[in-house]
C-alpha positions as CSV (number, residue, x, y, z in Angstrom):
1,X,-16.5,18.5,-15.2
2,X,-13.6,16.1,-14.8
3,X,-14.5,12.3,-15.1
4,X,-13.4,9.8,-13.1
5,X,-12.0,6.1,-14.9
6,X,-11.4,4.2,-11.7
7,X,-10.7,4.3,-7.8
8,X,-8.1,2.4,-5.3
9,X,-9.5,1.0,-2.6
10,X,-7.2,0.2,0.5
11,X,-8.6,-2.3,3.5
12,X,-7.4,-0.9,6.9
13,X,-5.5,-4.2,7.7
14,X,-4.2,-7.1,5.6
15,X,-6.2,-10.2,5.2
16,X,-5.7,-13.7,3.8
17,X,-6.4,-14.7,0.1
18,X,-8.9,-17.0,1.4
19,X,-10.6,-14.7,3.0
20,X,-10.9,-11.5,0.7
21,X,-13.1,-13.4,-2.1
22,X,-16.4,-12.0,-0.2
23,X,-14.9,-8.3,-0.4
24,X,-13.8,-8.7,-4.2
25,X,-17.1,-10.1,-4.7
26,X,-18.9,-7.5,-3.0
27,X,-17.2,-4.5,-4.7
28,X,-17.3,-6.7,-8.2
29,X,-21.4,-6.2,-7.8
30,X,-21.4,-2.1,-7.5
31,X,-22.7,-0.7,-10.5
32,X,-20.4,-0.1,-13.3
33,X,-17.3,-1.8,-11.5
34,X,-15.6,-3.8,-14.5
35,X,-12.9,-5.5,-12.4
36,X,-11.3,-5.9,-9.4
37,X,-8.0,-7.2,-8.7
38,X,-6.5,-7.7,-5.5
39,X,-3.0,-6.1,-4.8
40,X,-0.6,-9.2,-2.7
41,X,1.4,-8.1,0.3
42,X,5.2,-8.0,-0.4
43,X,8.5,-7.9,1.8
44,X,8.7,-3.9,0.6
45,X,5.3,-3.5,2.5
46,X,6.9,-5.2,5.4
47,X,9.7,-3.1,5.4
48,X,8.0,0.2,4.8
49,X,5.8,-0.3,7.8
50,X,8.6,-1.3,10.1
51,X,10.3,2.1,9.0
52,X,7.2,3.9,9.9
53,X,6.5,2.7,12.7
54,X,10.4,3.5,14.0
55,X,9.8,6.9,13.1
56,X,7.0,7.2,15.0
57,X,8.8,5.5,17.5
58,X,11.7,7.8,17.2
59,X,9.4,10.9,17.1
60,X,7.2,10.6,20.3
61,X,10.6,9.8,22.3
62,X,11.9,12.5,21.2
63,X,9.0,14.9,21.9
64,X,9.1,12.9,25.4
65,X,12.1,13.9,26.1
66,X,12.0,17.4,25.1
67,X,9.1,17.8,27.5
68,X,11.3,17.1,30.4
């Protein structure tokens, strides 16, 4: 059976450094949980969902328009 050394945890939006101490704090009391460090927003995250979300965009106009 495979063991497991660790998991990544994403939060389904982006909060403020002040306000993710209770969550870190939280996850720091499971059982067994060593650390936890918190991964900063960047301009590449920016960017990525901005591409995304034109794609999307892009893709539901086009379906759209093939419907007509």
């Amino acid at each position: 059976m495979a063991r497991v050394k660790g998991f990544t945890v994403t939060l389904e939006r982006d909060i403020k450094q002040e306000d993710f101490q209770r969550i870190l704090e939280a996850v720091e009391m499971i059982t067994g949980v060593q650390h936890v460090e918190p991964v900063l927003v960047t301009h590449q995250d920016h960017i990525t969902r901005m591409r995304l979300k034109n794609d999307i965009t892009r893709n539901i106009l086009k379906l759209i328009d093939e419907t007509e």
